[in-house]
N, C-alpha and C positions, 0 to 999 in steps of 0.2 A: 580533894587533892588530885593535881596531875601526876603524874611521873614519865617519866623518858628516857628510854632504855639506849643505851650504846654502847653498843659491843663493843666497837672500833677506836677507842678512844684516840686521840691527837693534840699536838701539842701543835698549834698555828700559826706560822708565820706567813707574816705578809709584808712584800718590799716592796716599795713604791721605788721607780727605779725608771727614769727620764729618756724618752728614746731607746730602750732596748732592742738589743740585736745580739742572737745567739752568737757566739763563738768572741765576744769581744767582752774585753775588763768594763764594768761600771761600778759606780759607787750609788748608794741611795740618798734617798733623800726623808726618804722615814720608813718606819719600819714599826709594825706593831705584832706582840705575838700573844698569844690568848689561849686557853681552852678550847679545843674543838671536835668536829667528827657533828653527824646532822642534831643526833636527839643533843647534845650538848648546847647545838645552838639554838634549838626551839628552844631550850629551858631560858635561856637569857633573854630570849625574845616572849617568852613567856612572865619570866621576873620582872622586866620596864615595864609590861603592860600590867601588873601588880597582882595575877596568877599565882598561887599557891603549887610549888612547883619543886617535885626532888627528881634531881636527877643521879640516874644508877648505871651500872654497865662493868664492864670491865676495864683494871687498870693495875698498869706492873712498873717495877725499876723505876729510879729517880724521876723518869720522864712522868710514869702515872704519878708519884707524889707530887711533884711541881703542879703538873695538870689539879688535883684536885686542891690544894693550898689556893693555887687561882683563882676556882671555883669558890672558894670560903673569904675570900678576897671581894667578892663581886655578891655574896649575900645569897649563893648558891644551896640548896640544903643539897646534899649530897650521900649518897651509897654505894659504892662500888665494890665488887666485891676484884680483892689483890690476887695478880696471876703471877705466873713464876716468870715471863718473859718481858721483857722493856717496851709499853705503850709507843707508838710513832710519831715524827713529826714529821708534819705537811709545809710545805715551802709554796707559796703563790708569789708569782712579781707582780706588780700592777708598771702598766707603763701610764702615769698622770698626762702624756701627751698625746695619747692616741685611744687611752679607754681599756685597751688589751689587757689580758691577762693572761698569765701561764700556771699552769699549778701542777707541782711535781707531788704525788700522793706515795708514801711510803706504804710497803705493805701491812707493816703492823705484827705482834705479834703471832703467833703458833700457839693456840688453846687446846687443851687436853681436855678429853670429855669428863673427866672427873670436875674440871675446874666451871663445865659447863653446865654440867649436875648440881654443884655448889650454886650456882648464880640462878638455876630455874627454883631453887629451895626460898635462896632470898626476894627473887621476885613475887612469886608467889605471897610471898608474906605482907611484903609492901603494900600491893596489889590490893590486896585486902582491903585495905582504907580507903582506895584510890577510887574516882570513878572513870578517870579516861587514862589510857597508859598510849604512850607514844612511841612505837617503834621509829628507829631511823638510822639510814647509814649501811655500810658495806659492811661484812661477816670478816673477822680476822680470820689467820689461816689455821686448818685445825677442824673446824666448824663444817657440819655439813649444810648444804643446801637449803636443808628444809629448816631449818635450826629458828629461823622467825617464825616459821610454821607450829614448832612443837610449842615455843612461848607464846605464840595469839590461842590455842587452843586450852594452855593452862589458864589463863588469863579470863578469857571467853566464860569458863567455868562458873566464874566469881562473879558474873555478871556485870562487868567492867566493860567500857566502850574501849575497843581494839583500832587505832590508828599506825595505818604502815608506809613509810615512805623508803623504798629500797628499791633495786633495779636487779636487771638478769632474772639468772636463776631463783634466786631468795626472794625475788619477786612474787613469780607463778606458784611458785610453795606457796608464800603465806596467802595469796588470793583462795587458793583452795580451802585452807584455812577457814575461811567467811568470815574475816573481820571485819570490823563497822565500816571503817573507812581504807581504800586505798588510794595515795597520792603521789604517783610519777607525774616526773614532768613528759612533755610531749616524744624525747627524743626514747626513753625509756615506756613510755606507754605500747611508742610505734616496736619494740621489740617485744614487748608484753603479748601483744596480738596480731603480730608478723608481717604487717604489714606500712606502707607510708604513706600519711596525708598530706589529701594535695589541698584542699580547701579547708573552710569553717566546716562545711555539711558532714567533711568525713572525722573531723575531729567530734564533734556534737555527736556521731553514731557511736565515737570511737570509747564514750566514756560510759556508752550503753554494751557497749561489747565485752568491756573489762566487766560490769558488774553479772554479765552474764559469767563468767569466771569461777565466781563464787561471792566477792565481797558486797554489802550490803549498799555498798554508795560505793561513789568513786569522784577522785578530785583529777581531774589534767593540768597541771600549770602550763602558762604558754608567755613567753616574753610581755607581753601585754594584757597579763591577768590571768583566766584559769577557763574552763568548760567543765560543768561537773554534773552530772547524776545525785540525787540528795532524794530522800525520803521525807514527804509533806505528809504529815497525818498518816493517811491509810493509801497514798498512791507515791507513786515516783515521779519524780519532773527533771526538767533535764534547764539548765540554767548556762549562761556565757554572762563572764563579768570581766569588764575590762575597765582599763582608764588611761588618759589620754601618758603617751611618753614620757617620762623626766629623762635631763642626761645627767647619767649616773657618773659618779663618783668612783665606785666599787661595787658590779653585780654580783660580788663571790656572796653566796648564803641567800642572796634574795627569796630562795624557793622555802628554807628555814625557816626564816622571818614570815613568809606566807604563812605556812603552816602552824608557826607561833599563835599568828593571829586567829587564823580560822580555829584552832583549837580553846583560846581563851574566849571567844563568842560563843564557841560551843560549851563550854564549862559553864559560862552566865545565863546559859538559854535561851539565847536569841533564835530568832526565825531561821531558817536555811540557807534563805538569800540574803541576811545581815550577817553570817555569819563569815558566805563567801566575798561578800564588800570587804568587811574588817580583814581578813586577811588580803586580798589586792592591797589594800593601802598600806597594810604593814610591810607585803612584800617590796611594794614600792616606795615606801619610802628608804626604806634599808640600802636602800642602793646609794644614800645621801651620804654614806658612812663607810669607814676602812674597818671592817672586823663583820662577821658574820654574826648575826644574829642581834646585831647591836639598831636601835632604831629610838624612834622620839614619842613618844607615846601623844602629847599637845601635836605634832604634825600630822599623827596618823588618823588623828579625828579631825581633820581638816583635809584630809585629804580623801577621806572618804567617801566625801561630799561629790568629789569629780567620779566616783566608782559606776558606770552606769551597770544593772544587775538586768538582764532579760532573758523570759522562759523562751525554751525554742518548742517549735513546731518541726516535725521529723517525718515527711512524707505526708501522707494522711492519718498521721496519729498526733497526738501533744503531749508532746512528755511531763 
């Protein structure tokens, strides 16, 4: 069993919405609204690809019930445990004429630490069963810092594989942590470890620098696939996986959908490098699609095929 943790819960709209331009009236042209927040969308991205998958977290007020109804809707198993405050909802426009997107992200909820205390009791339980748990997504307010931190380390316990995809602060907590995997994308990495890359060479060190941190591996997503640090046997290797452009549709969630994938390869047992292809192609096909997390499973085994996977060479050493 997976499970996917989200604090952050969200309720998602997305407006398709034709030449947009702030400060002027438009009307749409479609409009879809869904279950969200990241671990929500790995779990859907997880469910197409036919992953055994509950997703848990917190959720409050009409909005958290609607959100999870949805989720039972779409063949989600689900656990969350109910807060005293009103779940958020996220607004994205897509402009279908130019690609753009805007996304206005609500803060979300205020969690009291009792109600934090309650949800590490039920994780933990779940946990149990589980063999990879998926951290993802921004901390509501309330929450400290390290709050990913103290749950990869309950977790860690049970001897459950610990994946975390989060940015900032909640970030460097849970690294120290040493959780299995950590998966920023590039613009999130580059504040993880303070500094900007300017090439491949500094992204390729960069995802050696993160596991120097704490975490056991490390994933970088990058517009055109990922760089990652991975664990082969008894040594480290340092891998770049990419594939050729699509023009996307909608890139909201593509990093989710990555992560989908990589984590359902990982749950199957695939090799390190089939694991990082499967998600390139998941993330990339996602983009075919208006809703996060949503993808074609017959495309993403075809598209795999284009995924080229190569170890790098880092100085005078080979990762």
């Amino acid at each position: 069993m997976i499970i996917t943790v989200t604090l952050n819960l969200a309720l998602d709209r997305t407006l398709e919405v034709p030449t947009f331009t702030p400060g002027r009236r438009h009307r749409t042209v479609g409009q879809v609204t869904m279950p969200g927040g990241k671990g929500v969308n790995v779990a859907r991205a997880l469910k197409a690809l036919g992953q055994p998958v509950i997703a848990c977290g917190l959720c409050g007020g009409a909005t958290g019930t609607r959100i999870v109804e949805a989720l039972n809707d779409e063949s989600i198993l689900t656990s969350f445990l109910r807060i005293r405050e009103e779940s958020r909802t996220n607004t994205a426009v897509l402009d279908p004429t130019t690609g753009l997107h805007t996304e206005i992200n609500e803060r979300g909820p205020s969690v009291s630490a009792h109600e934090f205390e309650l949800f590490r009791e039920k994780l933990i339980y779940l946990a149990a069963g589980a063999s990879i748990v998926v951290f993802a997504g921004s901390l509501p307010r309330g929450l400290d810092a390290d709050a990913y931190a103290t749950l990869v380390r309950d977790v860690k316990k049970l001897g459950v594989t610990t994946i975390i995809d989060t940015d900032g602060e909640q970030l460097r907590h849970a690294a120290k942590a040493e959780p299995t995997v950590v998966s920023p994308n590039e613009l999130e990495a580059e504040e993880l470890v303070g500094r900007e890359f300017n090439d491949a060479d500094d992204r390729a060190h960069a995802v050696a620098e993160i596991v120097s941190l704490g975490p056991a591996e490390a994933i970088m997503t990058v517009p055109d696939g990922c760089y990652a640090q991975v664990r082969e046997e008894n040594e480290l290797a340092i891998y770049r996986a990419m594939i050729p452009p699509l023009e996307a549709v909608s890139p909201i969630g593509s990093g989710d959908a990555f992560l989908g994938g990589y984590v359902a390869a990982r749950y199957l047992g695939r090799e390190p490098a089939d694991c990082l292809r499967h998600g390139v192609a998941c993330g990339a096909e996602s983009t075919q699609h208006v809703g996060a997390g949503v993808l074609d499973p017959a495309r993403v085994e075809r598209l795999a095929d284009a995924v080229e996977v190569t170890r790098l060479a880092l100085g005078d050493r080979v990762f």
